[in-house]
C-alpha positions as CSV (number, residue, x, y, z in Angstrom):
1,X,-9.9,-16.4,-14.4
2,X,-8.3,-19.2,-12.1
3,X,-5.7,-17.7,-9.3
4,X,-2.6,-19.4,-8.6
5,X,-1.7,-21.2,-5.3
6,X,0.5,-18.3,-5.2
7,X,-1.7,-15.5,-6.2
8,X,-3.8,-16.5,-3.3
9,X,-1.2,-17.0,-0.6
10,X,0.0,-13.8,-1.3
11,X,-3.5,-12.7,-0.3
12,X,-3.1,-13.8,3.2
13,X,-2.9,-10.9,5.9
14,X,-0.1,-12.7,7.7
15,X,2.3,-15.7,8.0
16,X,-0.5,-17.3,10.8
17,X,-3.0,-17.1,7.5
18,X,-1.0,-17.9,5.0
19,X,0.0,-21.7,6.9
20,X,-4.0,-22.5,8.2
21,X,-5.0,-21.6,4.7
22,X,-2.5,-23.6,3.4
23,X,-4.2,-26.5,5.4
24,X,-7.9,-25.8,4.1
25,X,-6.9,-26.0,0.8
26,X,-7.9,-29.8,0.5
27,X,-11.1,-31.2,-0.3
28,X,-11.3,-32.8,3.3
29,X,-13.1,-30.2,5.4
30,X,-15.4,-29.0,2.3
31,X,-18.7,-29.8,1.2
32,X,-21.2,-28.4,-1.5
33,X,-18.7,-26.5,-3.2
34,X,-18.9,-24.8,-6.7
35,X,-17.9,-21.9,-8.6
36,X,-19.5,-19.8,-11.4
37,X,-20.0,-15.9,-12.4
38,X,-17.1,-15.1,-10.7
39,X,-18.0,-16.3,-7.2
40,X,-16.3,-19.6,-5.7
41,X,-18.8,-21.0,-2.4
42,X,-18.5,-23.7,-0.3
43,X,-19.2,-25.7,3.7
44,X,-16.1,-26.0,5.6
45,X,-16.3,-28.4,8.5
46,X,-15.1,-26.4,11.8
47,X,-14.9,-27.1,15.4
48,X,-18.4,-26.1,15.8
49,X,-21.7,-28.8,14.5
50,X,-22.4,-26.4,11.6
51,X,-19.7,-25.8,8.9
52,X,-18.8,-22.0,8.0
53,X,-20.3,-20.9,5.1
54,X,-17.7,-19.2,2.6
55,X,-18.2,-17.2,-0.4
56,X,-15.8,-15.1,-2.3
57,X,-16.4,-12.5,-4.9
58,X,-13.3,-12.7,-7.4
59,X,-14.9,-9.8,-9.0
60,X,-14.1,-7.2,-5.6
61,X,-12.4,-9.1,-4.5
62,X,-14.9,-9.8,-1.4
63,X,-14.9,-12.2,1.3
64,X,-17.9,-13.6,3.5
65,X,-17.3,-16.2,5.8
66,X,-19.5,-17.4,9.1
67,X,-16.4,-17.9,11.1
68,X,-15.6,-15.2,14.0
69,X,-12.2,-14.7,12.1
70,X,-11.5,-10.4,12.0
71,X,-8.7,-10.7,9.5
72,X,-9.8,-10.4,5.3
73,X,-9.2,-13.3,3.9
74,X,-9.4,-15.5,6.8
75,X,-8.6,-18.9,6.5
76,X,-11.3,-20.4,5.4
77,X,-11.7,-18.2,2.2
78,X,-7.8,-19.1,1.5
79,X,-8.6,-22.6,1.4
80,X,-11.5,-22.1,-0.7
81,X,-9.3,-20.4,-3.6
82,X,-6.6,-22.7,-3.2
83,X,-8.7,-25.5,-3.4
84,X,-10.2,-24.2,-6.7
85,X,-6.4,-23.6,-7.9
86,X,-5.7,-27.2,-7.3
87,X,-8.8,-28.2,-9.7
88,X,-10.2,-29.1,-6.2
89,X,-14.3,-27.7,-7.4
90,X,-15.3,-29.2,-10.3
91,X,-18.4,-27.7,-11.1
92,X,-18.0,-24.7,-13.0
93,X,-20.6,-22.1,-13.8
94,X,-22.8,-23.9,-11.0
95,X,-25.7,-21.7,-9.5
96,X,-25.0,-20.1,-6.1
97,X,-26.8,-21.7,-3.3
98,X,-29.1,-19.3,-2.0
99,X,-27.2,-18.0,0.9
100,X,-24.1,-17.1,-1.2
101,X,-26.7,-15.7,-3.5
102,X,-28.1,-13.7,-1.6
103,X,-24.6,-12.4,-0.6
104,X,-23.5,-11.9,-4.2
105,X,-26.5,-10.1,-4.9
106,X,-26.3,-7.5,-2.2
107,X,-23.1,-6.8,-2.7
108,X,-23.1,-6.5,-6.3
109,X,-26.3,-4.1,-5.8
110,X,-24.4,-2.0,-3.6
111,X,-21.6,-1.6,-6.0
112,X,-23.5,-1.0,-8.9
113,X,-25.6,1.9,-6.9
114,X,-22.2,3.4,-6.1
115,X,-21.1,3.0,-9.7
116,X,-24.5,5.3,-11.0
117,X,-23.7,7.7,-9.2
118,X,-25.9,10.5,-6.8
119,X,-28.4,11.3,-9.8
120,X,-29.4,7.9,-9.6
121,X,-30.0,7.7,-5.8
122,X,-32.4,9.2,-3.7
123,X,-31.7,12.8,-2.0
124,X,-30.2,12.8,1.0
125,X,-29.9,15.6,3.3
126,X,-27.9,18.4,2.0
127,X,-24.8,19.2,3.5
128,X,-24.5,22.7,5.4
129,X,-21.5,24.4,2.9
130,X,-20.8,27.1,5.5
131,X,-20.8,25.1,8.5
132,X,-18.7,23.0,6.5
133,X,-16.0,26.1,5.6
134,X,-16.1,27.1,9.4
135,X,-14.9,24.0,10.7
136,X,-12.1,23.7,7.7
137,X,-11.5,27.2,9.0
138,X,-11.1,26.3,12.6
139,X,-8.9,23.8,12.1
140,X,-6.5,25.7,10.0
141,X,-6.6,27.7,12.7
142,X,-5.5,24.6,15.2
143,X,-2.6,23.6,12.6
144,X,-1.3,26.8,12.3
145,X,-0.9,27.5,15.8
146,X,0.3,24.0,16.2
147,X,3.1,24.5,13.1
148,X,4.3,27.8,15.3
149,X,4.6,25.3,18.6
150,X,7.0,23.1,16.9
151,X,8.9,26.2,14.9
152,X,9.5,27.3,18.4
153,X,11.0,23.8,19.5
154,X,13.4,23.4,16.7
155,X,14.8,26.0,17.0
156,X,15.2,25.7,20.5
157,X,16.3,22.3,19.7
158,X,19.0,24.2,17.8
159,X,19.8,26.6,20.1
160,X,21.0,24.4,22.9
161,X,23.2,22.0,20.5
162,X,22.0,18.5,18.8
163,X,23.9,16.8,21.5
164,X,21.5,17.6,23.8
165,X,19.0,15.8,21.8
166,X,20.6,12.4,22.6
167,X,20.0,13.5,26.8
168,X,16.7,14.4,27.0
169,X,15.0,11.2,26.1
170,X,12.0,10.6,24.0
171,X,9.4,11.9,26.9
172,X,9.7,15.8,25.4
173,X,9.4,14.3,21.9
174,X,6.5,12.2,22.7
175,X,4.9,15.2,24.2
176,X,5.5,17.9,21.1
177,X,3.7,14.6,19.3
178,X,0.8,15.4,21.5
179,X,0.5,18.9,20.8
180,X,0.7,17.9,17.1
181,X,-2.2,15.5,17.7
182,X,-4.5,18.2,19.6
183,X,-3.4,20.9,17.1
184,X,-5.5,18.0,14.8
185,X,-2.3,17.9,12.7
186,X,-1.2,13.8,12.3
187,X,1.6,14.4,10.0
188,X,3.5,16.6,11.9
189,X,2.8,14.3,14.6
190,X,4.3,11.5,12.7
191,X,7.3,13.5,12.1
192,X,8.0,14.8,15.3
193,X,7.9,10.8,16.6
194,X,10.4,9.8,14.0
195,X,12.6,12.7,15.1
196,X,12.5,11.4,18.4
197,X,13.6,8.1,17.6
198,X,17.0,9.2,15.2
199,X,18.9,10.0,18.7
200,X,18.8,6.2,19.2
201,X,19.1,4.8,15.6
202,X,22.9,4.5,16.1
203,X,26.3,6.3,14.8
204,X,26.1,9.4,12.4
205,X,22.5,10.2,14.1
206,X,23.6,14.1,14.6
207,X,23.3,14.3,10.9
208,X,20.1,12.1,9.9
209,X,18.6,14.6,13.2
210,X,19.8,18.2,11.4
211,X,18.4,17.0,8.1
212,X,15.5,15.5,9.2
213,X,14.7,18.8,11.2
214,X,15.3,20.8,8.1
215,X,12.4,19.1,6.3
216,X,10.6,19.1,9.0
217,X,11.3,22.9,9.5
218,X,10.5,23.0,5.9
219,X,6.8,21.5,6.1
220,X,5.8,24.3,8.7
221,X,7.2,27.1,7.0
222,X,5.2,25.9,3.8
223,X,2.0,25.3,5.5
224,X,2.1,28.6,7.0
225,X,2.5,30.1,3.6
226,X,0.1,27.8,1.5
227,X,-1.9,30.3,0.2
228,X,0.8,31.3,-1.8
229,X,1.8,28.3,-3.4
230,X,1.0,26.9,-6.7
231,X,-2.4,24.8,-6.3
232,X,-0.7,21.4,-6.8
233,X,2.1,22.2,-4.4
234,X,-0.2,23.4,-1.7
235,X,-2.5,20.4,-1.6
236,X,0.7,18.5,-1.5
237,X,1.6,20.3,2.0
238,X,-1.9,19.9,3.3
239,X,-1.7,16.3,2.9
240,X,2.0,15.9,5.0
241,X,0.9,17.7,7.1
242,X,-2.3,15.6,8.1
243,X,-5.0,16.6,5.9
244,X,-6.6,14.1,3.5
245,X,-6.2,14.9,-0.3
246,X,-9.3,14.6,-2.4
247,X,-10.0,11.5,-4.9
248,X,-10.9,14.4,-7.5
249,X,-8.9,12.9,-10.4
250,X,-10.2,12.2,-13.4
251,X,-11.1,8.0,-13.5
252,X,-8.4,5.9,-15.2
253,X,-9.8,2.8,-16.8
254,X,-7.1,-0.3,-17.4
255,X,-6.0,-3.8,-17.1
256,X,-4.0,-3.5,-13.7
257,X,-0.8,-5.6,-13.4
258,X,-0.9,-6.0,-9.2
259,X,3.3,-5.5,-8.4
260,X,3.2,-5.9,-4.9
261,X,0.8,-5.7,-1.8
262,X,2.1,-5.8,1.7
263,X,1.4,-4.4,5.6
264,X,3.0,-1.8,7.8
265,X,1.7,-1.8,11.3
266,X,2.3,0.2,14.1
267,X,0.8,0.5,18.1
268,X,-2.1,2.3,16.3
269,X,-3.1,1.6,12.7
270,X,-2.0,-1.3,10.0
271,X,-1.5,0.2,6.6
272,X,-1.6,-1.8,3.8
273,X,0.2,-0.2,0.3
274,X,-0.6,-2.2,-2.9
275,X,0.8,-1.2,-6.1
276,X,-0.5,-1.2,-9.4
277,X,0.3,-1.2,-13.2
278,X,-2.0,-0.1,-16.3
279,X,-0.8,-2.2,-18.7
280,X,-2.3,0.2,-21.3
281,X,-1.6,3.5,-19.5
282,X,1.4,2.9,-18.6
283,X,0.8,4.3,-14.9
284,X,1.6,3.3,-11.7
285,X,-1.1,3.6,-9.2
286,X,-0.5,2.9,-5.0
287,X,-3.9,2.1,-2.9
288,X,-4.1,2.4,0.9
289,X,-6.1,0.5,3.3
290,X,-6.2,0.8,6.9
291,X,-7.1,-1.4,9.5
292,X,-7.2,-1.1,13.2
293,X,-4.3,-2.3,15.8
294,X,-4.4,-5.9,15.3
295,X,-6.3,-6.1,12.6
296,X,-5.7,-6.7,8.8
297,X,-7.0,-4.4,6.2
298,X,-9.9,-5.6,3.9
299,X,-8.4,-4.4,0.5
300,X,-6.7,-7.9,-1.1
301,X,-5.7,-8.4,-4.3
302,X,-3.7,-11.4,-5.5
303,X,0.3,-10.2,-6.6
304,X,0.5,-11.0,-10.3
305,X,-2.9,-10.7,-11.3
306,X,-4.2,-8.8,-14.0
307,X,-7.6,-6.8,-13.2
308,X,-10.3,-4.5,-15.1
309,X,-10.9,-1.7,-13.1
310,X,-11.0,1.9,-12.8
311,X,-8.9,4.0,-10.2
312,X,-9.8,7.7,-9.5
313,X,-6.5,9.2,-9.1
314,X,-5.9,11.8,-5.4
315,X,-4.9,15.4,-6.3
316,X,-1.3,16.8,-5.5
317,X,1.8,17.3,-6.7
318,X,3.9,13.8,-7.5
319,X,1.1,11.9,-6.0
320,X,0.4,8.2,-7.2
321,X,-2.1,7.6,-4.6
322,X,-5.5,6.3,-6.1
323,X,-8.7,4.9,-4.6
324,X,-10.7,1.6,-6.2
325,X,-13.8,1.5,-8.1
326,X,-16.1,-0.8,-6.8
327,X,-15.3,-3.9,-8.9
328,X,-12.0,-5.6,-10.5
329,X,-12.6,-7.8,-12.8
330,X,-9.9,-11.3,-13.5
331,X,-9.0,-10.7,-17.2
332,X,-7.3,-12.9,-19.1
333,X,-4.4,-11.5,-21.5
334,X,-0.2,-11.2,-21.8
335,X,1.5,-9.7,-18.6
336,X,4.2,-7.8,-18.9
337,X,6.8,-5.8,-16.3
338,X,6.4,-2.3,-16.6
339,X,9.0,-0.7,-19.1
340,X,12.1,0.0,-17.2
341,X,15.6,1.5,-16.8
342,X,18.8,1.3,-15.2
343,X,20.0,2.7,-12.3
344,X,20.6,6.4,-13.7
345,X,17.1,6.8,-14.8
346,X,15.3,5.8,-11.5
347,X,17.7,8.2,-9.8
348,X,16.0,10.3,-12.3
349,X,12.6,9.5,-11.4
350,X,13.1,10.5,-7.8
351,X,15.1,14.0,-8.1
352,X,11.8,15.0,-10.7
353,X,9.6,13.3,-8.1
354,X,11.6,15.4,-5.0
355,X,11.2,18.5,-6.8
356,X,7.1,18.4,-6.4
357,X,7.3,16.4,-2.9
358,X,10.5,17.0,-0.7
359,X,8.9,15.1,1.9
360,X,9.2,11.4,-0.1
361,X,10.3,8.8,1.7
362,X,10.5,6.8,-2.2
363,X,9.6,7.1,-5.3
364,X,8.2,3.7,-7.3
365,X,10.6,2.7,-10.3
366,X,11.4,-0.4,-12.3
367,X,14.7,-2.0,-13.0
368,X,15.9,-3.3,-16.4
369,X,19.0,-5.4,-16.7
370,X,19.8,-5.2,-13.6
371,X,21.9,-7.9,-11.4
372,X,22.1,-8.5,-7.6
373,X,25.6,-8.3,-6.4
374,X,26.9,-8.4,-2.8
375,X,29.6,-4.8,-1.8
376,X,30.9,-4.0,0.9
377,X,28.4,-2.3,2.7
378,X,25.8,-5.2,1.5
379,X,23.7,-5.8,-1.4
380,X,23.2,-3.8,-4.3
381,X,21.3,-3.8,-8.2
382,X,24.0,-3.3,-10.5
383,X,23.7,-2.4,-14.0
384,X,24.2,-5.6,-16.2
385,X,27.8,-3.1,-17.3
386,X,28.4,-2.5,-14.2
387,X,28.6,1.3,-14.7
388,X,26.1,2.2,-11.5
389,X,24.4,0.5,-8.9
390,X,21.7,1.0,-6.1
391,X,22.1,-0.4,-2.6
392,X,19.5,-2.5,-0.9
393,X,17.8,-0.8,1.8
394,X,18.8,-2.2,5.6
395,X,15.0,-3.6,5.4
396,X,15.4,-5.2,2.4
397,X,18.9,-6.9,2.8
398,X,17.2,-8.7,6.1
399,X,14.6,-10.1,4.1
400,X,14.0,-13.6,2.3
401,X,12.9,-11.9,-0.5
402,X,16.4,-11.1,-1.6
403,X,17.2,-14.8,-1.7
404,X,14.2,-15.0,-3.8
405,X,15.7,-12.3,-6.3
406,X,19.3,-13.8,-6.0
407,X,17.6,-17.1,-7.2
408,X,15.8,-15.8,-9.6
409,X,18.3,-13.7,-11.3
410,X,21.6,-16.5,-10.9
411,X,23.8,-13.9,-12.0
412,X,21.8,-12.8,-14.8
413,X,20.0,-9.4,-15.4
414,X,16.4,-9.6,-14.3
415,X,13.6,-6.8,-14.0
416,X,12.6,-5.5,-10.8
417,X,10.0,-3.2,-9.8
418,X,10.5,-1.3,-6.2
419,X,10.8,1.5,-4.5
420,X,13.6,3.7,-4.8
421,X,14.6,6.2,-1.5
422,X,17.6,8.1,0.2
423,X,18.0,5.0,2.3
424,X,18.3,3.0,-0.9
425,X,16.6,0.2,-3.2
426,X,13.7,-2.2,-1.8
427,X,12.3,-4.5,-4.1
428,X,8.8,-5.7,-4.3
429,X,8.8,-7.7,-7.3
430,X,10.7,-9.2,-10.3
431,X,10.7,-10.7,-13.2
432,X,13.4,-13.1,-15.5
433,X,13.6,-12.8,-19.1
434,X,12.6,-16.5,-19.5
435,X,9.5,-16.0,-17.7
436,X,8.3,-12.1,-18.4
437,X,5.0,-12.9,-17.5
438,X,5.3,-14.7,-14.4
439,X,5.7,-11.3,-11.1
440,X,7.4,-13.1,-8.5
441,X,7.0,-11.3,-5.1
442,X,9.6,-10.3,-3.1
443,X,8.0,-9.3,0.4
């Protein structure tokens, strides 16, 4: 399977990549290049005397390159797949030089180990299962203590009056945080620095504070009374509140529709969320990839792609998070949108999803008939009868991507997939009814 110039740009870690791969993707600066068993390799010319050597596995996908780049895909490998989208590498099924070989091979030796599974392998120390339970132990011990702390400061909080809230400053905030942190509890971290920051988000912020404190308030009084929870619920509430939920699910094999990839970063970490369809399951599936301040995450996969692959589902109530197998394969067969509704069935989809995880910030949902329409307050997605309508988030009404949609759609009902939340509607993709198969990306 060939990618699109637009499958690959969408790739790119960042604007900076997308335009210097843009540039690569001529034959110019490349030499010996070929592509065959689901590799693409080539020479690109640099500033040094010897070229970068770049090889990409399309099965992964995975991305070597020589040059010092730390973001995945750099450059180079961006104008390798372009150039192979313009018809730019003639040779098909070619053999693999011998240092993309070598590459390939290693790789796809490590995958298929991990795919055979720990019977297959060699023994390895055996992990200590008590030593294990005592240090789960202690820091259930450090969270729970940590959950009283900030029990005690909300309601202190609401002793003395919200309005004192918008006085103190974010220093007391930012402090609580750092208990959180030391109590080893990131989530309630993360909370407690979002609470800090409503006082100066602007009119009305008494009210986002109170109900923001209630779920907040809600999350502590859960944890400290998880063991009497249903299993789903309670694995829900470990993982808000910092802990990481186990990939225990059983493994879901598909064709994957990719709906949307893009980044988050913050001071600390760059989280990338990439959605995914089973075009024969029916499910939505969301990975996550981290990378470190500054730098991109390694998981890519090109928007609008279709992909064999398996996903091993995380446990929970209302999750949809996932992890990756080792290898996605390009297939070749019709793309559809996932089957969607109007407005009054993704409001649906989010009260059921709500009821198993009051902490969601959104819920993923797709759009049928649907037409962007400017209000009062900004945009919305109206039914095509107009009878209800979801409004844009802030976010999304600043972006080009709903240019993109109001293009797309010129008045007409399209099909968008995105993610529906109390602050409103962002879309991530679409799709017009004279081109169901093509996903057009929205962010």
């Amino acid at each position: 399977m060939r990618w699109t110039a637009e499958q690959v740009l969408a790739l790119a870690p960042d604007e900076a990549s997308r335009r210097a791969g843009s540039k690569l993707g001529t034959a110019g600066p490349w030499s010996e290049t070929g592509c065959g068993d689901g590799a693409v390799w080539g020479l690109c010319k640099g500033s040094g005397s010897t070229p970068y050597r770049t090889v990409v596995d399309t099965t992964g996908p995975a991305y070597s390159c020589g040059c010092p780049s730390r973001k995945f895909p750099c450059k180079h490998a961006l104008g390798l797949l372009l150039l192979r989208a313009a018809d730019g590498i003639a040779a098909e099924d070619s053999p693999a030089p011998d240092w993309a070989a070598h590459w390939l091979t290693a790789r796809r030796g490590r995958a298929a180990g991990a795919g055979r599974g720990d019977g297959d392998a060699a023994p390895g120390p055996t992990a200590d299962p008590e030593a294990a339970r005592r240090r789960a132990e202690r820091r259930a011990a450090r969270i729970t203590s940590g959950t009283q702390e900030l029990e005690q400061r909300l309601a202190d909080l609401l002793r003395g009056g919200l309005a004192a809230a918008g006085q103190a400053g974010y220093g007391l905030w930012e402090e609580t945080a750092a208990r959180m942190v030391d109590a080893q509890a990131p989530g309630l971290a993360s909370r407690v620095r979002e609470l800090g920051a409503i006082p100066g988000s602007g009119p009305g912020w008494p009210v986002r504070l109170l109900e923001e404190c209630a779920l907040t308030h809600l999350l502590d009084r859960a944890w400290l009374a998880a063991d009497r929870l249903p299993a789903p619920f309670a694995t829900t509430v470990r993982t808000r509140v910092g802990l990481a939920s186990p990939a225990d699910g059983v493994p879901v094999r598909d064709h994957w529709l990719v709906l949307a990839q893009y980044d988050a970063a913050d001071a600390r970490l760059t989280t990338r969320r990439i959605w995914l369809h089973g075009t024969k399951t029916g499910r939505t599936a969301l990975l996550l990839s981290y990378g470190a301040a500054g730098r991109a995450p390694q998981l890519a996969l090109p928007v609008g792609a279709l992909l064999d692959g398996e996903l091993t589902p995380h446990t929970g109530a209302g999750q949809v998070r996932a992890e990756p197998g080792e290898q996605f394969v390009p297939v070749a067969g019709p793309v559809a949108p996932p089957a969607g509704g109007p407005v009054g069935a993704a409001l649906d989809a989010y009260g059921r999803a709500l009821a198993e995880d009051p902490w969601l910030d959104s819920w993923p949902v797709t759009l049928s008939g649907v037409v962007p329409a400017p209000a009062e307050y900004g945009w919305q997605l109206a039914d095509a009868d107009g009878r209800e309508a979801l409004p844009l988030t802030p976010a999304a009404q600043s972006r080009p991507g709903l240019w993109r949609l109001v293009a797309l759609s010129g008045g007409a009902p399209v099909t968008v997939f995105g993610e529906c939340g109390h602050r409103g509607f962002t879309p991530l993709a679409a799709w017009s009814p004279e081109t169901p198969g093509e996903t057009v990306p929205l962010i």
